[in-house]
N, C-alpha and C positions, 0 to 999 in steps of 0.2 A: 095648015095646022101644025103646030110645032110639037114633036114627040120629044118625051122625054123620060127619063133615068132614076127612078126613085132608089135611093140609098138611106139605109140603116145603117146610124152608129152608136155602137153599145158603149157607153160612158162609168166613169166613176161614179156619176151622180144621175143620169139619165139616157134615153135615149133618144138621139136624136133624128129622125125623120126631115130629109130632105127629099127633094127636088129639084134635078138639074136639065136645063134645055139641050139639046143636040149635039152642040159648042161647050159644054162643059160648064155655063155659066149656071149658078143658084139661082131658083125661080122662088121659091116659098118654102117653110121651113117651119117643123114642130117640136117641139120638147115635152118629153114628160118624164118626171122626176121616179123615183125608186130611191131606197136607203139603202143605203153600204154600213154594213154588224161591225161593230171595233168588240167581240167582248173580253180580249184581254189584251196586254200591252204585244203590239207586234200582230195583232192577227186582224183578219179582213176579210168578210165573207159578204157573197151575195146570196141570192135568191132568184135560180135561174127563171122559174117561170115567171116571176117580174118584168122581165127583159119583152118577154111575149106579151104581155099583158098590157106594156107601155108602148109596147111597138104598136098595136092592133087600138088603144085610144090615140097614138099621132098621126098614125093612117087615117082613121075616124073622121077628126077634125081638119086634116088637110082634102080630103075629098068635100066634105064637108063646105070648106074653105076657096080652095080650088079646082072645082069639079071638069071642067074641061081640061086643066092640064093632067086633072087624075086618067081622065076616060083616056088619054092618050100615051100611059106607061108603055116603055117597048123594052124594057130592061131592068132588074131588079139589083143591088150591087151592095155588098154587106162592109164593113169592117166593126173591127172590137179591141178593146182593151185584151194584152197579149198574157205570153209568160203564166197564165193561171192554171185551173187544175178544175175544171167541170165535170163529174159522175156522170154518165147513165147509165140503165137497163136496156134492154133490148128492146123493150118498147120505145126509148127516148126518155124515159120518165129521170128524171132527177135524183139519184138516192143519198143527195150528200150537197148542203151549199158550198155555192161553189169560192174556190180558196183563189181571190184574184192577185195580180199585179204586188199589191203591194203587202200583200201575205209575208211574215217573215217569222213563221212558227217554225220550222224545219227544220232548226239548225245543228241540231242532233244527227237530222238524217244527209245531211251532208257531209258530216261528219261520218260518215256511215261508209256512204258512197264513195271519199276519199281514200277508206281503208280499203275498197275493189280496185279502185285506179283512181291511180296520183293526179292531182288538178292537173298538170302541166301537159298530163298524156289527155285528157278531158277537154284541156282548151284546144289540143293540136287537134284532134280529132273531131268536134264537135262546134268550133270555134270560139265557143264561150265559155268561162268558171265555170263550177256548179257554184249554186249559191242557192240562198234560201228565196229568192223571189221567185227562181225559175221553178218551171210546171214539175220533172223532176223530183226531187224530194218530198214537193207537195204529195205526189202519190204517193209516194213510200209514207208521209206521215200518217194519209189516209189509210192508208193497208193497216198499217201498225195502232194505230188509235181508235180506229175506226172502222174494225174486221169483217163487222155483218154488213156495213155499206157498201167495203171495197167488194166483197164475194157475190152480192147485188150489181157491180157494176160491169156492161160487158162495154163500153168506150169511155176513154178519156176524152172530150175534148178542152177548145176556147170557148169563148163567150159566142162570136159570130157563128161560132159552125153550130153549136145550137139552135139559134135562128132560122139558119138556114132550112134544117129538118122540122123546124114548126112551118114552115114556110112551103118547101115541096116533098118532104116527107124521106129526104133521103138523106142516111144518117151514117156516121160511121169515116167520114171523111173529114178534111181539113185542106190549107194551102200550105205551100212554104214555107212562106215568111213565119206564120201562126210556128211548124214544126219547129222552125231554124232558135227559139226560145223555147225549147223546153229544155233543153242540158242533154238531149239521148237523140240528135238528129244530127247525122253526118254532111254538112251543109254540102260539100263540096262534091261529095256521091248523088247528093237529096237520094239518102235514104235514110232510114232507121238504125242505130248502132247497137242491131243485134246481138254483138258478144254483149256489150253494156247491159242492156237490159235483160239476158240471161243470167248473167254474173249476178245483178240485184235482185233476183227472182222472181220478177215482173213476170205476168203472162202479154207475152212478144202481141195478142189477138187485140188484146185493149187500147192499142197506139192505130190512130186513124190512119186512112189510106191518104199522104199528098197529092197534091193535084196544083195546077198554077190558078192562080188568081183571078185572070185573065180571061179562065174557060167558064162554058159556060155547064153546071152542074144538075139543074132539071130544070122543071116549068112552077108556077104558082097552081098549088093542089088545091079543087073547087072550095073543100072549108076551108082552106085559109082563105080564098080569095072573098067567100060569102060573109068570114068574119069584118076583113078589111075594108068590103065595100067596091073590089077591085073584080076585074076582068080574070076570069083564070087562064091557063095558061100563059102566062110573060114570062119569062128567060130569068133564073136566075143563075147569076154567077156564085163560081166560091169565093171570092173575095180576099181579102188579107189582112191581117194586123194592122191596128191603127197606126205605127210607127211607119209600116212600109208604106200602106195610104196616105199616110201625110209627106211623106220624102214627096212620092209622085204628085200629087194636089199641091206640094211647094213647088213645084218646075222644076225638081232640082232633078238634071241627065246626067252627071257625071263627075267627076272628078274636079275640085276648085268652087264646087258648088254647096251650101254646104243650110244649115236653115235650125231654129230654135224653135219647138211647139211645146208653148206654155202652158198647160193646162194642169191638173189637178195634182201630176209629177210636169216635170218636163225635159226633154232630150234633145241631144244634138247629133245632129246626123248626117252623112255624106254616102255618096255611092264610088264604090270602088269594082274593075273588072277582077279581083282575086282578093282573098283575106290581107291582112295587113297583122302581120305576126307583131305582138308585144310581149316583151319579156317577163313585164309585170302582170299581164293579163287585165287590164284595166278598162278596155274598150269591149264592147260587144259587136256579134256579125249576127246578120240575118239576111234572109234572101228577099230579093227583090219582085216583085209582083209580078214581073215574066221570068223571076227563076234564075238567070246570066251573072246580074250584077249583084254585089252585097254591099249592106248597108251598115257604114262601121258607126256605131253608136256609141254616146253613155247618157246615163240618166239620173238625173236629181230625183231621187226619189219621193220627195214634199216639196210645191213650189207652189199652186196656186192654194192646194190645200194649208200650207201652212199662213199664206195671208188668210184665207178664211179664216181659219181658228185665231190669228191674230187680233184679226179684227170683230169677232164672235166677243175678245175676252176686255180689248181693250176701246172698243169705237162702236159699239154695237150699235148704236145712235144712227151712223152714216149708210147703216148696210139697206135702209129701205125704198132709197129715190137715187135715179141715176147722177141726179142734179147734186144732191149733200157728196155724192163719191166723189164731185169730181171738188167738192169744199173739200172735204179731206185730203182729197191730195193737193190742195193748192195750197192745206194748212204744210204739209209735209215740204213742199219745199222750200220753206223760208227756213229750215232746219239747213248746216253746213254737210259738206259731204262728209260720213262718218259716223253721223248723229251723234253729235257731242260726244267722239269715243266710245258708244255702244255697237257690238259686235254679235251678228245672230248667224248661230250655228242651223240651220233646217232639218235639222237628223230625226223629225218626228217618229218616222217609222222607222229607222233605222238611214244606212248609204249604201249607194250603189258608186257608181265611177266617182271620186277615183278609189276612195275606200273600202268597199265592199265590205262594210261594217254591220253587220243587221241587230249588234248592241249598240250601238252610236244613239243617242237621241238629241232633243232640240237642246241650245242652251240661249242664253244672254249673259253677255261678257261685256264689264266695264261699266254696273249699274252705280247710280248715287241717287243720293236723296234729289238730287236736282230735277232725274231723270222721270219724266213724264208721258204718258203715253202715244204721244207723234214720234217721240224719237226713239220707243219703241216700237213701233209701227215701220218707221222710214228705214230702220236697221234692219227689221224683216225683208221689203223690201230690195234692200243692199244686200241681204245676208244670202238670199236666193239664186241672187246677180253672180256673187263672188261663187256658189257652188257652180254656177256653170261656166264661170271664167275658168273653175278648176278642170274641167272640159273641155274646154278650149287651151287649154296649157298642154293635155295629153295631146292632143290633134296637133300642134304643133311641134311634141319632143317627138310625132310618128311622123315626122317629115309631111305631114296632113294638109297644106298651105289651100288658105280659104280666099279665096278673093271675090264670092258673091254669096250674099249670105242674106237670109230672108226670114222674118219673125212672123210667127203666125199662132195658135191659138186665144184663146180668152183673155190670157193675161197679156198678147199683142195690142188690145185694144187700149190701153192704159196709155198716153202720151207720156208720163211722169215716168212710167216702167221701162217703156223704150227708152227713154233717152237715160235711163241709171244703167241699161244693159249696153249703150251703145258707147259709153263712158268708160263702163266698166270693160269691156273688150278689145275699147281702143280703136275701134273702125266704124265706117256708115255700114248700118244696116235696111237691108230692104223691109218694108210693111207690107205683107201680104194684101188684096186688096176686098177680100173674104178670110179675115182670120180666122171667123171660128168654123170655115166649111170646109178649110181648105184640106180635110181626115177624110172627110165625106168624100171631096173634089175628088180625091185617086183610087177612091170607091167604085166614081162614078165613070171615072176613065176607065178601072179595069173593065167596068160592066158592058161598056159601049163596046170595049173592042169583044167582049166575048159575043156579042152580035153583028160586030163587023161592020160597027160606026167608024171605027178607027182600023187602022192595019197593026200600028203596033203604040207602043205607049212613043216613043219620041214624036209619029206621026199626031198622038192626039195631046199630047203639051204642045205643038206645034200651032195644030190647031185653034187650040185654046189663046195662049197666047197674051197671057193677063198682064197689065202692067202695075207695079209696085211702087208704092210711095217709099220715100228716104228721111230716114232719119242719121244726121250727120255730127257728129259728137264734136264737142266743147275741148280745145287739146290743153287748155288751163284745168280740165276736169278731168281730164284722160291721166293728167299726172298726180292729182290729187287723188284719186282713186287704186293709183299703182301706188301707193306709199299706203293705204288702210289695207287694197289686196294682200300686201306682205304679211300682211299683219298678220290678220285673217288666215293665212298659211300655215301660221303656225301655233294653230290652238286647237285643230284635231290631233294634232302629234303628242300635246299636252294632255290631253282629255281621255285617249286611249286606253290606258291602262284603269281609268276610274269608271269609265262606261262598262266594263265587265264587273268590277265592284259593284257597281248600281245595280246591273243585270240580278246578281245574285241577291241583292237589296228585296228587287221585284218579286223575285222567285217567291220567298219565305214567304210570301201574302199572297200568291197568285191563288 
C-alpha cells in the first residue's frame, strides 16, 4: 500500500490541497478558490479563516475522491504565500485581515523605521531592505491605524503557520524561511533583531518562535481530523514559505542552479552557502528549508496576475475553455516580436527587484490607433518577460552565473510564455515536469524528512529525481528581443518622477 504526504498551499487565489506518494511524485490534487480584498490602490487583504475553510472542502473532496490514498496519510506538510502580516489573539482567532505579499500600504511606516536605522545597516543585518511588502511595517501600520486590533493581538504570524494551528492546535510559532521576510530576522544568527524591534516599540512576545521546516511540529488534533474526514494523529511539519518550497520542489541544491515560479507574482531564485552582499540592495535573502543555505531572490511583483487582468479587460471571450486559450495565443504569435512597438510596464501593485518602487504602477507605451488588443495582450506578455530579465541582469552584475535553470508555476504551462521568457533570457530553459506542484513538491519533501522518509533534502531530491523538458530559444529571436529589452530599460527611469505625481493624484480621492 503506498503512503503518502498530504500538503497545503496557501495561494493568492486559493488553496491548494495535494497529494504526494512516498517518492515525492503528485498523486491527486484540489483547488478551492477564496477572494483576495483590493479596497484601495496598493492594499491587499485576505481573510484568514478562509484559508481554513478551503483547506477543510479540498480535504473533503479528495478523501471523497481518493479514499484509499487518504486512509494512508503518514505526514501532513504546509507552505504559504510569505512576507505578510496575519493578527491573532491568544485563542488563535483573527482580529485583523490579513495584509499579504503584495500589500504595499506602509510606506510611511517604512519611512519611519528608516529614521531607527538606516536601510543599509537593515539590509547588513537582516539581509533584506525594508520595504513596504515586507511583514514589518505592515505591523507598525496595523499598530498605528489599527490600535484596538493590534492591543487584541498576542502573535504575528504567515499564512501557513495559521494553518498549521487550525490543524494541531499549536500556535505561536513559524519556520525560517517565513521569518527571514519579514525585515526584523537576523538570517545569519536565525534569530529575531531584538534591538530593532525595541527601537520600533514592538512588543518583542508578538514575533513567533522559529523552528526549521524540516521538523516535525505536532500531530493532527481529533476536530480537525473529524472536520477533514482524516485519521488523527499524523505528523504535521512546520513547513516553509512558498518561495523556499519551490526552490526545493525545483531540484535546485546549489549554486549555478537557479529556476522562475510563475505564478500570480513571480520570482527568481538560487541558493547560495552565505549572503551575497549588493551595494544596491536589490536582491533578497531568505533561509533555506533546513536553515544552512539562503536563497538569494528577486520578484516581479505582477506577473500572472497582471495577464489576468489583461485579459479580464481585453479577451474576456478566451478565458472560459482551455482550447479558445490556446487560440489566443496562437492569435498572439503571428504578432512580430515587440508587438508592433508597444511596451508594458507590470508595476500593477507597485515593484520590487530591481526597483523597489511601491508608487510604480502598470503602463502601455508606444499606443496608436492601429493598436489592437493582441498586441496589447502579447506586450503584456513580453512586458512580464522583460521584468524578469531585469532579474536576471542583477544575478549576473552579482557574479550569479546560472547554467541550469528550470520554469515552473501556472504560467510554466503556457508553450508561447516559455519560449518569450527563453528568448528573452537568451538561454534553454528547463520545464518542470509538475509545474504547478512543484511549491507543494518542497512542502512535501520537507514533511517526509520530518518523519524520516528522507535523511536530509539533497537525499530526498535525489530520491525523487524528476526529469525536465527543454525549451531551447530561437538565436534570430534572442537578438530581436535584446534590441526591444534595451528599450524597455529605460522607461522606468523616465516614469519615476511622474509615478509620485500620480501617487499624490490618487491620494486626493482616496
Amino acid at each position: 500500500m503506498k503512503t503518502g504526504i498530504l500538503v497545503f498551499d496557501i495561494g493568492t487565489t486559493s488553496v491548494k490541497t495535494s497529494i504526494f506518494e512516498h517518492r515525492g511524485i503528485p498523486l491527486a490534487s484540489v483547488s478551492v478558490r477564496y477572494p483576495t480584498e483590493y479596497p484601495k490602490s496598493g492594499w491587499a487583504e485576505q481573510h484568514p479563516q478562509k484559508f481554513w475553510g478551503a483547506a477543510v472542502k479540498a480535504v473533503q473532496e479528495l478523501v471523497a475522491k481518493e479514499p484509499v490514498l487518504s486512509a494512508n496519510i503518514v505526514s501532513i506538510g504546509l507552505t504559504g504565500h510569505m512576507n505578510g502580516c496575519l493578527l491573532v489573539d491568544k485563542e488563535g482567532t483573527p482580529t485583523h485581515p490579513a495584509l499579504i505579499h503584495s500589500d504595499s500600504r506602509s510606506i510611511e511606516e517604512c519611512t519611519f523605521i528608516q529614521s531607527v536605522c538606516k536601510q543599509d545597516e537593515i539590509y547588513r543585518r537582516t539581509g533584506n531592505r525594508i520595504d513596504e511588502h515586507l511583514s514589518l511595517p505592515k505591523l507598525l501600520w496595523v499598530k498605528k491605524h489599527r490600535p484596538e486590533e493590534f492591543s487584541r493581538s498576542s502573535w504575528f504570524l504567515n499564512a501557513k503557520d495559521y494553518l498549521r494551528f487550525r490543524l494541531t492546535g499549536e500556535l505561536g510559532t513559524t519556520d525560517y524561511s517565513d521569518a527571514s521576510l519579514t525585515g526584523a530576522f537576523k538570517q545569519t544568527e536565525k534569530e529575531w533583531d531584538t534591538e530593532l524591534i525595541e527601537a520600533l516599540d514592538l512588543p518583542y512576545t508578538i514575533f513567533p518562535t522559529p523552528e526549521l521546516a524540516t521538523k516535525q511540529a505536532g500531530t493532527l488534533s481529533i476536530q480537525a481530523a473529524e472536520l477533514l474526514g482524516l485519521k488523527s494523529g499524523i505528523p504535521v511539519s512546520y513547513g516553509g514559505g512558498d518561495a523556499a518550497c519551490a526552490t526545493r520542489g525545483a531540484g535546485v541544491s546549489g549554486m549555478g542552479e537557479a529556476y522562475a515560479a510563475i505564478g500570480s507574482s513571480a520570482w527568481i531564485s538560487t541558493l547560495s552557502e552565505s549572503p551575497v552582499p549588493d551595494p544596491m540592495m536589490r536582491m533578497q535573502h531568505f533561509l533555506d528549508l533546513e536553515g544552512e543555505q539562503f536563497n538569494i531572490c528577486g520578484t516581479v511583483q505582477s506577473a500572472g496576475i497582471a495577464l489576468d487582468w489583461a485579459q479580464n479587460l481585453f479577451a474576456q471571450e478566451y478565458k472560459t475553455e482551455s482550447e479558445s486559450y490556446k487560440d489566443l495565443e496562437a492569435n498572439l504569435r503571428k504578432l512580430p516580436i515587440g508587438s508592433w512597438g508597444v511596451l508594458f510596464l507590470p508595476y500593477l501593485m507597485g515593484e520590487r527587484t530591481p526597483h523597489w518602487d511601491a508608487y510604480a504602477r502598470g503602463a502601455y507605451i508606444g499606443l496608436s490607433l492601429s493598436t489592437d488588443k493582441y498586441g496589447l495582450l502579447r506586450s503584456t506578455y513580453e512586458g512580464v518577460a522583460f521584468a524578469l530579465a531585469d532579474i536576471m541582469h542583477v544575478f549576473k552584475e552579482l557574479h550569479l552565473l546560472i547554467n541550469r535553470f528550470t520554469l515552473l508555476g501556472g504560467g510554466a504551462r503556457s508553450t508561447f510564455w516559455q519560449e518569450i521568457m527563453g528568448e528573452i533570457f537568451g538561454m534553454p530553459l528547463g520545464i518542470h515536469p509538475y509545474p504547478t506542484e512543484a511549491t507543494a513538491m518542497g512542502a512535501a519533501l520537507a514533511a517526509g524528512i520530518s518523519v524520516g522518509l528522507w535523511k536530509n533534502m539533497q537525499d530526498a531530491i535525489e530520491c525523487v529525481g524528476w526529469k525536465t523538458g527543454e525549451v531551447l530559444p530561437d538565436p534570430v529571436h534572442i537578438e530581436a528581443y535584446r534590441k526591444v529589452y534595451a528599450i524597455y530599460r529605460d522607461v522606468y527611469p523616465a516614469l519615476r518622477n511622474m509615478y509620485r505625481q500620480l501617487a499624490e493624484v490618487r491620494n486626493i480621492h482616496a
